[in-house]
C-alpha distance (Angstrom), angle and dihedral (degrees) to the residues before:
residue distance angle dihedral
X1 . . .
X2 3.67 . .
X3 3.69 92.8 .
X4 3.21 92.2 55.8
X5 4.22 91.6 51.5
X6 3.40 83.9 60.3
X7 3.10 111.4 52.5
X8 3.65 92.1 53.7
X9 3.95 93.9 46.7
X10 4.02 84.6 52.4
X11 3.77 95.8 48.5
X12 3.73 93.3 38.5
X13 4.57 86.2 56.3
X14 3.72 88.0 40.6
X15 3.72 94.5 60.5
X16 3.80 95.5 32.4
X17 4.26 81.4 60.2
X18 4.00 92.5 49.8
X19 3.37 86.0 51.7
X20 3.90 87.6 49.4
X21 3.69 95.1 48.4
X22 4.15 94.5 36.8
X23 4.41 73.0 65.4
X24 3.64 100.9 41.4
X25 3.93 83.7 45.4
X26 3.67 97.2 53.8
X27 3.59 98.3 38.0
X28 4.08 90.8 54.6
X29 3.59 85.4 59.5
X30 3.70 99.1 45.9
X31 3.54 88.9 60.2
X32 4.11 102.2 36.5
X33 4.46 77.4 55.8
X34 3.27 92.9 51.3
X35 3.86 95.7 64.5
X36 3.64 96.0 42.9
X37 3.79 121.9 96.9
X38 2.89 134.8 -85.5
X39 3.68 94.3 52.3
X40 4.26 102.3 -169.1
X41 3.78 92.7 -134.8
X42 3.87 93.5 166.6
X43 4.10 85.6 54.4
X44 3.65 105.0 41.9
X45 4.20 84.2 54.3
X46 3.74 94.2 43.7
X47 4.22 91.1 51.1
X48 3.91 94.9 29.7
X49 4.29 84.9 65.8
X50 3.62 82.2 77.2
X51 3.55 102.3 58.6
């Protein structure tokens, strides 16, 4: 029965870290996009109204 514990605790804190990295992933782009032209001014302050 132990085996068993484990495996799910291991599979349940290797898909908790994809998660993680899917995150750190995305967010590395977000910001290596951000600095690349051409920046869509006119955009980002039409959509940014929202927030």
């Amino acid at each position: 029965m132990g085996d068993r514990t484990e495996r799910r605790t291991g599979a349940g804190i290797s898909g908790s870290m994809q998660g993680v990295g899917g995150l750190l992933s995305m967010s590395r782009d977000a910001v290596k996009f951000l600095f690349q032209r051409p920046f869509q001014a006119k955009e980002f302050i039409e959509q940014s109204w929202f927030v």
